[in-house]
matplotlib code that plots the C-alpha trace (Angstrom):
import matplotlib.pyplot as plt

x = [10.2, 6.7, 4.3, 2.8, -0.4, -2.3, -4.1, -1.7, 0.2, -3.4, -4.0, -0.9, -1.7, -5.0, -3.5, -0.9, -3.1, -6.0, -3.7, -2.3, -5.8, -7.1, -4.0, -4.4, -7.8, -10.1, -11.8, -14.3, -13.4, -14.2, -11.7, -8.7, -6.1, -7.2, -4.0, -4.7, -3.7, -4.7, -6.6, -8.3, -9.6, -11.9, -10.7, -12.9, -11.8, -14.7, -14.9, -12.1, -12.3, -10.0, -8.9, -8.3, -7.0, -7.4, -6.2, -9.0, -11.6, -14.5, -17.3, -14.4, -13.1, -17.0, -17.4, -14.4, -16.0, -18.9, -16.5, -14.3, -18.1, -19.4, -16.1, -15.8, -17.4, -15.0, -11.8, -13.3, -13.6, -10.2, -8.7, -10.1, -8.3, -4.8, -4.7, -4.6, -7.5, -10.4, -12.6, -12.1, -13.6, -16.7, -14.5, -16.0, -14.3, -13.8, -11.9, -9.1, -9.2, -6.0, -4.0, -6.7, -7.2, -3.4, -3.2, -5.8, -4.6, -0.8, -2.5, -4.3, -1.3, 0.6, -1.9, -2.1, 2.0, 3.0, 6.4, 9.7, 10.3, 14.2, 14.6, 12.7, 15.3, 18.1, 16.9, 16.0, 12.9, 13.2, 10.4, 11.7, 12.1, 8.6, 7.0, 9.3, 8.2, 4.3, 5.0, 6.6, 4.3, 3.5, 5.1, 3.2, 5.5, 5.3, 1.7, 1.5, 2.6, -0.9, -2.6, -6.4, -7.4]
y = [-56.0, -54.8, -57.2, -57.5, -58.5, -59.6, -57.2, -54.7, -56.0, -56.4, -52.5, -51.5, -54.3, -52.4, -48.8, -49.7, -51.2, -48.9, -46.0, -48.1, -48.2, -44.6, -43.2, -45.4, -47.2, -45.2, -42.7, -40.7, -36.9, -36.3, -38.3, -35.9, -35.9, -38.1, -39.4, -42.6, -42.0, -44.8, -48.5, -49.6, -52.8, -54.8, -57.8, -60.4, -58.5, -58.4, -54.2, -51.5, -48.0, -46.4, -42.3, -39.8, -36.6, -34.2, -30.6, -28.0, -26.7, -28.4, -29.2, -30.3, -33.2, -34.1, -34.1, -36.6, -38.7, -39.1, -40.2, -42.6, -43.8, -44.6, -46.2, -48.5, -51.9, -50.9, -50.5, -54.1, -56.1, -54.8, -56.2, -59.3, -59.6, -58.7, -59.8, -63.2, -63.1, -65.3, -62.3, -58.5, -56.4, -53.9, -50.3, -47.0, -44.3, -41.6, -37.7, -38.5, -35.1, -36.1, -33.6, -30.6, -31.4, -31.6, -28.0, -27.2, -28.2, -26.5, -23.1, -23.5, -24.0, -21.5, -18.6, -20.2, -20.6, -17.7, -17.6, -19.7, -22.4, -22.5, -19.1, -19.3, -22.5, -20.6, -18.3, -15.2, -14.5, -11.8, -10.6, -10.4, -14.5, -15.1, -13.1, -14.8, -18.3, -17.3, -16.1, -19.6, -22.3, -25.5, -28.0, -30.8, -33.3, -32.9, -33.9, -36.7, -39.4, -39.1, -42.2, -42.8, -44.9]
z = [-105.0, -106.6, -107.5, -110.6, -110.9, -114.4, -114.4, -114.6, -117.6, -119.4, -118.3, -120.0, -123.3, -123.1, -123.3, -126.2, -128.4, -127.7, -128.4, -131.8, -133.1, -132.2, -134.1, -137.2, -137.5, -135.9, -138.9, -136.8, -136.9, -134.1, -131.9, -133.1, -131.2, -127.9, -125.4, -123.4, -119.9, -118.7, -118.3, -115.4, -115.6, -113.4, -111.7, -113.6, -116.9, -118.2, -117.9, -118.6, -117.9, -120.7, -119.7, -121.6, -122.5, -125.0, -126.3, -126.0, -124.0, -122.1, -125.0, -126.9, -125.3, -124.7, -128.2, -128.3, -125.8, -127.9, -130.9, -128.5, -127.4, -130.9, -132.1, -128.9, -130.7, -133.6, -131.0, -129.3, -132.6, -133.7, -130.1, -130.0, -133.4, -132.0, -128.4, -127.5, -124.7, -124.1, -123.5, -124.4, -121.8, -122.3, -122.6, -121.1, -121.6, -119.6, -119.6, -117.1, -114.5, -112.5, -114.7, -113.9, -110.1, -109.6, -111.0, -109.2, -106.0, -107.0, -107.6, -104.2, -102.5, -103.9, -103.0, -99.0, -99.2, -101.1, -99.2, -101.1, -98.6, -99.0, -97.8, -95.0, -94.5, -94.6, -92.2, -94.3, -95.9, -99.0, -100.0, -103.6, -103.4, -102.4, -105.2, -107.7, -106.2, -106.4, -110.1, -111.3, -113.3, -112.0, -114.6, -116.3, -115.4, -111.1, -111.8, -114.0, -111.9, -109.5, -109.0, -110.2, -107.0]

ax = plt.figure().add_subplot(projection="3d")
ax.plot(x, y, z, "-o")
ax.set_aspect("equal")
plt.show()
């Protein structure tokens, strides 16, 4: 049976109503289209690392950094309004890389194991099978359950 810690229902509090108020408050242009991935907060709550992901390339998601950055006292205020918490913790944001490095790591180990591992099961390796399995794309979905610890 897991255990639940407070902390870990305030992380996901944290990520809903962050999320709530990017998408419908927040006027900057240049937050766009962010995604909150994720809320890590410290254990005296009085600091919360908020991750994030965006569409586009590198200078991109920096510039909505910077937007997320200015429009964190906004996102604070607007929290302490809707949450019933003594405190509202500081919030840093940050470009959550779990999604790039488990890509990363994928496309690594498909060039060292370029060989379809349920043929060489069944005891025959074809040579047409392990270029079809070094061709497929890594989906989004076998990566997105990495931790961030």
């Amino acid at each position: 049976m897991p255990k639940f810690r407070r902390t870990d229902r305030i992380n996901e509090q944290l990520k809903q109503e962050i999320s709530l108020l990017i998408r419908d408050q927040v006027r900057d242009p240049r937050v766009g289209l962010a995604t909150i991935t994720a809320v890590q907060t410290s254990p005296e709550l009085d600091h919360a690392k908020v991750y994030i992901t965006a569409l586009g390339d590198e200078a991109e998601r920096e510039e909505i950094l910077v937007g997320l950055r200015s429009a964190a006292p906004f996102i604070r205020r607007e929290l302490g309004k809707s949450l019933q918490m003594r405190r509202i913790p500081e919030l840093h944001f940050e470009i959550d890389r779990v999604l790039a490095e488990a890509m990363r790591i994928e496309q690594l180990l498909r060039e060292a194991l370029p060989y379809d591992a349920s043929a060489s099961a069944d005891g025959g390796s074809d040579d047409a099978a392990a270029e079809e399995s070094a061709d497929e794309q890594p989906s989004g979905d076998q990566a997105e359950g990495e931790g961030r610890e």
